[in-house]
C-alpha positions as CSV (number, residue, x, y, z in Angstrom):
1,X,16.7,75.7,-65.7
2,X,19.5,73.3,-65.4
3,X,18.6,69.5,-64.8
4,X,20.6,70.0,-61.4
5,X,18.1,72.8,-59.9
6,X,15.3,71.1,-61.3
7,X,16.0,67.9,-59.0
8,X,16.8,70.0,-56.0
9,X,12.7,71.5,-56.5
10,X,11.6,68.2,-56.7
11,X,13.2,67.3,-53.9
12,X,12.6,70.0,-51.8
13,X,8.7,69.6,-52.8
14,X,8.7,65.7,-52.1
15,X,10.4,66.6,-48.9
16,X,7.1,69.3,-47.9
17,X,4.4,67.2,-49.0
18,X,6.0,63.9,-47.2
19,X,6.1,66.3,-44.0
20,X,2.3,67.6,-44.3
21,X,1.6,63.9,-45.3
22,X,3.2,62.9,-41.7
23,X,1.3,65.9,-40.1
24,X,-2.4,65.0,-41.1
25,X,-1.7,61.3,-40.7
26,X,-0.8,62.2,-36.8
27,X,-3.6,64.5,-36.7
28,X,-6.0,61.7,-38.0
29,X,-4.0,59.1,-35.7
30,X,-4.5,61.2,-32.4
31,X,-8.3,62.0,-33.5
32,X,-9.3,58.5,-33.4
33,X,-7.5,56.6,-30.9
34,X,-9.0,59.1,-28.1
35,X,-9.6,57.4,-24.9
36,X,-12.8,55.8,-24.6
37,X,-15.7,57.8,-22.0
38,X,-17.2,55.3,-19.5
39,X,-21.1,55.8,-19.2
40,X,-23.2,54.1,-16.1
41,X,-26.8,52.7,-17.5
42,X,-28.8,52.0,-15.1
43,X,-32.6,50.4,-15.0
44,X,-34.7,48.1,-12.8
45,X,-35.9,44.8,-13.7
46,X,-39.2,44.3,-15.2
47,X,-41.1,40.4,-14.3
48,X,-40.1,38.4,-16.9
49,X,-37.0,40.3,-18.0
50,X,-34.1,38.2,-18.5
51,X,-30.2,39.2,-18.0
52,X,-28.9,38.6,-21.4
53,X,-31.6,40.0,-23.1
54,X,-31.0,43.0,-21.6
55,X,-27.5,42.9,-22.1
56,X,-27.4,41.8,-25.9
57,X,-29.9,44.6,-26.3
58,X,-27.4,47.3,-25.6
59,X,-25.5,45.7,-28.5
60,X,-22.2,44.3,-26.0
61,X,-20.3,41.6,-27.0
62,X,-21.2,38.0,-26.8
63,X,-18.5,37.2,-24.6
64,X,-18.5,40.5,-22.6
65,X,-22.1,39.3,-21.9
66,X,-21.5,35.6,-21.3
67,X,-18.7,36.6,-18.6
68,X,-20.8,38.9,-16.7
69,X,-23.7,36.3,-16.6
70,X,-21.3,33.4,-15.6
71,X,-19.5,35.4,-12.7
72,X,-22.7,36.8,-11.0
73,X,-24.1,33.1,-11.5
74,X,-21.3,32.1,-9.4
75,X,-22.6,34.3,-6.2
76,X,-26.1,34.8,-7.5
77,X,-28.7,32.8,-9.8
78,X,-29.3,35.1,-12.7
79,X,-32.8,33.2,-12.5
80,X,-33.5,35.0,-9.3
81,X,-33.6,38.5,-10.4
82,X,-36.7,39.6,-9.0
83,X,-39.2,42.8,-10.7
84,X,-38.0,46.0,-8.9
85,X,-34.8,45.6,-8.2
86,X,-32.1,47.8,-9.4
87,X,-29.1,47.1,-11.6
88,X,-26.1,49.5,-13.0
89,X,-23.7,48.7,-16.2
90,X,-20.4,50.6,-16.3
91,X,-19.6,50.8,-19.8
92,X,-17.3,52.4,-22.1
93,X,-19.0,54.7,-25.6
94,X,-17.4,51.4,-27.9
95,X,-19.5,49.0,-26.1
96,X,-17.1,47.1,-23.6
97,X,-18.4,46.3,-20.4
98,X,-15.9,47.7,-17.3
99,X,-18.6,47.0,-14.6
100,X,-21.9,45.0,-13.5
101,X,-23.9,45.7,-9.9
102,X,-26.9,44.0,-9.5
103,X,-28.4,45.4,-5.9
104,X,-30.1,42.4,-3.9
105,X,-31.4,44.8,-1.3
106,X,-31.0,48.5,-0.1
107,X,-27.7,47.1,1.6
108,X,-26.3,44.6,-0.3
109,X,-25.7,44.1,-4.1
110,X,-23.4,41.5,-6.2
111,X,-20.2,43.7,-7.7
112,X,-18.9,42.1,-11.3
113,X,-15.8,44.0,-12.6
114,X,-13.4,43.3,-15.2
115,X,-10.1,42.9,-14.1
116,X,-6.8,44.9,-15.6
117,X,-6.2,41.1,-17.6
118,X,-9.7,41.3,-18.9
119,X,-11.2,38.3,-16.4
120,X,-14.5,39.2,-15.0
121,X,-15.1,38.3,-11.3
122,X,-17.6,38.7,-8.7
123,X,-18.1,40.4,-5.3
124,X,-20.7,40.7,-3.1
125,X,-20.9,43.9,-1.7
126,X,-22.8,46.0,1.3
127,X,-23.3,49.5,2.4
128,X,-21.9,51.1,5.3
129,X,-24.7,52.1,7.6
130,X,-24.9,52.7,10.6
131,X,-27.9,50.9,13.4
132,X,-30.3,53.7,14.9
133,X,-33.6,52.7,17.0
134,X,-37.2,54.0,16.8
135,X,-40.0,53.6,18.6
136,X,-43.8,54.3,17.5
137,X,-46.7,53.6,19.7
138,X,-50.5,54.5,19.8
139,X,-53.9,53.7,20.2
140,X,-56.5,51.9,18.0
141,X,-59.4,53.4,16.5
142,X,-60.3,51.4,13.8
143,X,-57.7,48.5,12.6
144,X,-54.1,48.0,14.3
145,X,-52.8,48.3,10.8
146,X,-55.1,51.9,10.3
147,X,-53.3,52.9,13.8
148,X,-49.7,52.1,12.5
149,X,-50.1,53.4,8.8
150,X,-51.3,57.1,10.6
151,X,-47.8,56.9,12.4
152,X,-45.7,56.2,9.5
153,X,-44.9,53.1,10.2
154,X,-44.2,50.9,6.9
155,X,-46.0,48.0,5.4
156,X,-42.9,45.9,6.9
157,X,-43.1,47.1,10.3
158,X,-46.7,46.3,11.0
159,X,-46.6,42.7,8.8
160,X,-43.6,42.3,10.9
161,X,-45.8,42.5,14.4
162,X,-48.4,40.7,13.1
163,X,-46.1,37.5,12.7
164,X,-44.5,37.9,15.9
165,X,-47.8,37.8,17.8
166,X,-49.5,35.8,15.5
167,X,-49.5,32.9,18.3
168,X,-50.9,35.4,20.8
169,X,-53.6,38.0,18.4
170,X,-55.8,37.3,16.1
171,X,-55.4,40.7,14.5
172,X,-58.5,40.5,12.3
173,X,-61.2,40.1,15.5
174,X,-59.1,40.5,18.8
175,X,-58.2,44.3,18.3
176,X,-60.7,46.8,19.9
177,X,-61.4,50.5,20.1
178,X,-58.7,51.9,22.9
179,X,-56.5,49.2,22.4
180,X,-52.6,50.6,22.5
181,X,-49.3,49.1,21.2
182,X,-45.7,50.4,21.3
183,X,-43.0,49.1,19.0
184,X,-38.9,49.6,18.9
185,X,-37.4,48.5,16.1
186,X,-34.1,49.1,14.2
187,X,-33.4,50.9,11.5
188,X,-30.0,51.3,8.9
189,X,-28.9,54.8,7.7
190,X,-26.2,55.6,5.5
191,X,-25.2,59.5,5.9
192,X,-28.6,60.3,8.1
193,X,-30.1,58.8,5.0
194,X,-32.5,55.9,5.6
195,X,-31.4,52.4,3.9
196,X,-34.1,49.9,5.8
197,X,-35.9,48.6,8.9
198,X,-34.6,45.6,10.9
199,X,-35.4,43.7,13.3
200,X,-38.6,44.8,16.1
201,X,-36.9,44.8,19.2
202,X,-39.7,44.4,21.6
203,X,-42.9,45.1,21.0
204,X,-46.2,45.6,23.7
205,X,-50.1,45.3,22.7
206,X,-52.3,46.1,25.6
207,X,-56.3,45.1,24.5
208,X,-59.1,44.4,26.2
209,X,-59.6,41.0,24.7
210,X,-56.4,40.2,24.2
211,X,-55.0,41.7,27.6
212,X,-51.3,42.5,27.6
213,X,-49.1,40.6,25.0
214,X,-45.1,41.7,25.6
215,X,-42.3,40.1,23.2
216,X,-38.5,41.0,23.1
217,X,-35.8,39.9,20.3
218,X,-32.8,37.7,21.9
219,X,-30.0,36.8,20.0
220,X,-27.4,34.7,21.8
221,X,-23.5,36.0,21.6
222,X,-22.4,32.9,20.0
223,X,-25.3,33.7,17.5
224,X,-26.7,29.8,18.1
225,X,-30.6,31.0,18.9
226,X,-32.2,34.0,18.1
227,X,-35.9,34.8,17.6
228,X,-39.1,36.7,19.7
229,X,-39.4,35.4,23.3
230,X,-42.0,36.1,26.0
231,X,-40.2,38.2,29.0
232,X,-40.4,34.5,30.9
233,X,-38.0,32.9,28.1
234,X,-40.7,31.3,26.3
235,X,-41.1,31.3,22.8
236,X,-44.0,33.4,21.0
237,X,-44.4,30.5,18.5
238,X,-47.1,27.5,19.6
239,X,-48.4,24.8,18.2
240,X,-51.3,26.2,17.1
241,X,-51.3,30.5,15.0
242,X,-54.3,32.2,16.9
243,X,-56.6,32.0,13.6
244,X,-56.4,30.5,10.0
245,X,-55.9,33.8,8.2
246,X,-52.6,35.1,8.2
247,X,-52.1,39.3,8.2
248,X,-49.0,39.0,5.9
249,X,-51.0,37.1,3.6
250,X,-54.3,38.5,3.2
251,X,-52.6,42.0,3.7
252,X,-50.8,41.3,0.3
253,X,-53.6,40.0,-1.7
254,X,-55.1,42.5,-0.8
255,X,-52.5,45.1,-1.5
256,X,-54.2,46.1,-4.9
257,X,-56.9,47.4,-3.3
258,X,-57.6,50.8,-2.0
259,X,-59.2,49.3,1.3
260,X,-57.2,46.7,4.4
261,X,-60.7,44.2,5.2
262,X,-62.2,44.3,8.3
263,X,-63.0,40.4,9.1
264,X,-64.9,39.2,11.4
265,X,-66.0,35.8,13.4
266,X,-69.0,34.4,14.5
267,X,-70.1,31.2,16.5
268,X,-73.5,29.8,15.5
269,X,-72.1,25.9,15.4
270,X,-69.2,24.4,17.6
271,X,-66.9,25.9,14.9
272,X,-65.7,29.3,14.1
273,X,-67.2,31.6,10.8
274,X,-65.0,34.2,9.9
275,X,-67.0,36.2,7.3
276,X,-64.0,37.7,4.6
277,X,-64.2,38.6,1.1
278,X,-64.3,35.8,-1.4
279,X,-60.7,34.9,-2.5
280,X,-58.8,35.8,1.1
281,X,-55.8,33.3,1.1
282,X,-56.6,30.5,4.1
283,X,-53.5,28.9,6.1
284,X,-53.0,26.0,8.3
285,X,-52.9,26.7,11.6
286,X,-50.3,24.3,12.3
287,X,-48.0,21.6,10.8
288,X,-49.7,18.3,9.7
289,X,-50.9,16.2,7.1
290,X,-54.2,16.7,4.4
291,X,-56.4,14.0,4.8
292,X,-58.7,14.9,2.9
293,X,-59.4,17.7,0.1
294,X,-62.2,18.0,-2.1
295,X,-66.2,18.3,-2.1
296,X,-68.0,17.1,0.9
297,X,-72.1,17.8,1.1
298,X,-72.9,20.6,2.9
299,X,-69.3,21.7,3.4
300,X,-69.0,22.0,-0.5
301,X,-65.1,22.1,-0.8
302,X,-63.5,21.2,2.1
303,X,-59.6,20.0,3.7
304,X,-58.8,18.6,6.4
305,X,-55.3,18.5,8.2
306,X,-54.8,16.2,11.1
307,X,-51.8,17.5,13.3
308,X,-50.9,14.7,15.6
309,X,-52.4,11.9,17.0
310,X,-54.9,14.5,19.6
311,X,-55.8,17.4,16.8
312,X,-57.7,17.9,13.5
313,X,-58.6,20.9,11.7
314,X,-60.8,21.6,8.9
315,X,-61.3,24.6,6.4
316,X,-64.8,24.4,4.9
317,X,-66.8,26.5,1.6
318,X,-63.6,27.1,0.0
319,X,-63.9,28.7,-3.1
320,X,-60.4,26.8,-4.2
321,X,-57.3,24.7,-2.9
322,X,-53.9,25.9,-2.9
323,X,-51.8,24.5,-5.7
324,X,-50.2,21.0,-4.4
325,X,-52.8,20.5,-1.7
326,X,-54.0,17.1,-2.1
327,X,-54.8,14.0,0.5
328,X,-51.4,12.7,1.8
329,X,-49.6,16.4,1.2
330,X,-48.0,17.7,4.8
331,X,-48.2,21.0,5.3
332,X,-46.5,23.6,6.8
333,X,-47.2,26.2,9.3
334,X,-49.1,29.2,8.2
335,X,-48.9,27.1,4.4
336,X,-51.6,28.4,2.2
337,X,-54.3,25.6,1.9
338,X,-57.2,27.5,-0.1
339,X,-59.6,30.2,-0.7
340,X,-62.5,31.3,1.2
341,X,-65.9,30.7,-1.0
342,X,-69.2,30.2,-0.5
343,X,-69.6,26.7,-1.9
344,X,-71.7,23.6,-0.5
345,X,-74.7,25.0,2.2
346,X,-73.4,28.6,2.5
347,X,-75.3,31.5,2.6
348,X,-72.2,34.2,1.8
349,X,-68.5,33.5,1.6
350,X,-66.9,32.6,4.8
351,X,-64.7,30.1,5.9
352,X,-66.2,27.8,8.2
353,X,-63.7,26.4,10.4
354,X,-63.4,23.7,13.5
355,X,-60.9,21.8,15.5
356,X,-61.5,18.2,17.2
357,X,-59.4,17.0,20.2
358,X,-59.6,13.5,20.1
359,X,-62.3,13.2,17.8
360,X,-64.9,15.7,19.5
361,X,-65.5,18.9,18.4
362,X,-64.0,21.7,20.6
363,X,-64.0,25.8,21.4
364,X,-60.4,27.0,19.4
365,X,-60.8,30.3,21.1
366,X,-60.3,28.9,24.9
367,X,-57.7,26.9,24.0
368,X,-54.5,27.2,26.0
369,X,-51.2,26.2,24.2
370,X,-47.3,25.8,25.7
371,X,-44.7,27.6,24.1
372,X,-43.2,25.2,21.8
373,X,-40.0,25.8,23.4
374,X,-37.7,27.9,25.7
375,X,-34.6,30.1,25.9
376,X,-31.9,26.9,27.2
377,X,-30.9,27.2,30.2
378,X,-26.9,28.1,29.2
379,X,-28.3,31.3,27.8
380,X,-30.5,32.4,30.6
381,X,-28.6,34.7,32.1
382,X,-27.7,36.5,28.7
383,X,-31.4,36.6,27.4
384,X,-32.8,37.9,31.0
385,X,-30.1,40.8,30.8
386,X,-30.8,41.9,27.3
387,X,-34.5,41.7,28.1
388,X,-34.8,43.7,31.0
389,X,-32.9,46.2,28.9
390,X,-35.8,46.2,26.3
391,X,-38.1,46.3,28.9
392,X,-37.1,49.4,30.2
393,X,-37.0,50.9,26.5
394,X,-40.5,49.8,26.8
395,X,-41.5,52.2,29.0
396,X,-38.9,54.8,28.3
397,X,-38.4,56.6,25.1
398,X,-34.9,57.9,26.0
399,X,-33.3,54.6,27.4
400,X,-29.9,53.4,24.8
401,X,-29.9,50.1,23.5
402,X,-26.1,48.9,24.0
């Protein structure tokens, strides 16, 4: 074969291969820059988890990470992320982070996205829904928290009452056998779906110690006051709660247990006993100032909180003080101030407890207190029209709330 043919072959044969060579290299080109699938994790923290710990654990980058921590800081604290709630990561297969949402509540949750420039930002977001009413009401046969639980009302609902007419009921002792209540409250769905409760309404508890206790929400157009009121415009909160042991409080510690506790007072002294199981949470019945906290005789440990210049309480047999309480401390309101025990002259735990007007010993129960204050006047006409709205929903299952 002629040196002329021979370099047309090898030509033509360089020219194949270079165009199979061209072919695969597409064909590996076009297998491995394929689009990247985006995948939604999703988990809910854990007490003592920490953000970037779960983040680094799902092998992102360091400044993927560091961007979605520093924009959510900027609407949320990432040191706030409380056990239970959820959180989603939108995320392509190679590990880049496209999407945060950490949900704050059932409504609301904090949106971090990565822009088309590659900034991460934050939004906070919420959940169409749409407000409905219900209403549950019955009759007591045991406990007013018994009574509400067989209706399925939630844990929220009933702690909810309780510190509305916590000023009025002491819902330990006061509730009796035949005694009825009737509740409207709000409620969010999204799609018939239920989201969460809101706020109670109005609310009625009709006992034979207690006699009839009514309340109603008001919230004033320009949004300036809003809280429970009495149908006469007078605030449900007093100086004074009706007792020293607060339903939200002792219902939670007591949470773990298969049981609610059935308390329950006694008078042999000028004080007040309420027998409770050793370790229920004790609370100041009103703002003021510890003076004094420790061991005293008989009492064995004992505080004291003077509230102004006419009252002074005192918590006695505690089996511990709250963290912080100490002589000088004020306290709050419905603050926790210690345990019930059975320390000093005690012959099972209890909390003995006793209140002195000017100095002398006095009867708590037949004390009368004001409101400790009123619907203003500039809103009067507003409140007493939305109240005898709720009023009529009191008594009427299929009245509208506007």
């Amino acid at each position: 074969m002629g040196l002329k043919f021979r370099n047309i072959y090898v030509a033509a044969g360089t020219t194949i291969l270079l165009v199979i060579a061209i072919f695969l290299a597409n064909k590996s080109i076009f297998l491995t820059v394929r689009k990247p699938m985006v995948v939604i994790s999703s988990g809910t923290f854990q007490s003592g988890d920490v953000l970037y710990s779960i983040l680094s654990g799902m092998n992102f980058t360091n400044s993927d990470i560091s961007a979605v921590i520093n924009s959510l800081n900027q609407k949320h604290s990432v040191r706030r992320l409380n056990p239970g709630q959820l959180y989603e990561i939108h995320h392509s297969t190679f590990g880049t982070i496209f999407q945060f949402n950490y949900w704050h509540s059932s409504v609301k949750y904090f949106c971090v996205r990565k822009s088309t420039t590659g900034i991460f930002y934050c939004e906070e977001q919420f959940v169409p829904s749409t407000k409905t009413t219900a209403t549950v009401e019955g009759t007591i046969n045991t406990t007013l928290y018994d009574a509400m639980i067989e209706k399925g009302v939630s844990l929220e609902i009933i702690m909810t009452l309780a510190d509305m007419f916590q000023w009025q009921i002491d819902f330990y002792n006061d509730p009796r056998v035949g005694d009825t209540f009737k509740v409207v409250y709000e409620q969010y769905k999204y799609e018939n779906d239920f989201i969460k409760n809101g706020e109670i309404l109005a609310a009625r508890y009709n006992g034979k110690s207690t006699g009839e206790v009514t309340g109603v929400f008001f919230e004033s157009s320009d949004g300036k006051i809003s809280g429970h009121y009495a149908p006469d415009g007078g605030s449900l909160r007093k100086i004074f709660l009706k007792a020293p042991l607060n339903f939200r409080r002792i219902s939670s510690y007591f949470s773990h247990k298969r049981f609610h506790p059935i308390l329950r007072y006694y008078r042999p002294h000028k004080g007040i006993d309420y027998a409770a199981p050793h370790g229920t949470p004790i609370v100041s019945i009103g703002d003021g100032v510890v003076t004094f906290r420790g061991w005293k005789g008989q009492n064995g440990k004992l505080v004291v909180i003077k509230h102004n210049a006419t009252y002074t309480s005192s918590y006695a047999h505690l089996s511990s003080f709250a963290p912080g309480i100490k002589t000088g401390k004020r306290v709050k309101q419905g603050e926790f101030v210690g345990r019930v025990g059975s320390t000093g002259l005690s012959t099972g735990p209890h909390l003995d407890f006793r209140i002195k007007k000017n100095g002398a010993l006095v009867n708590f129960l037949k004390l009368r207190f004001p409101p400790s204050e009123s619907v203003p006047r500039k809103y009067r006409d507003e409140f007493t029209q939305k109240k005898d709205e709720l009023l009529k929903i009191l008594e009427n299952n299929d009245q509208k709330i506007s």
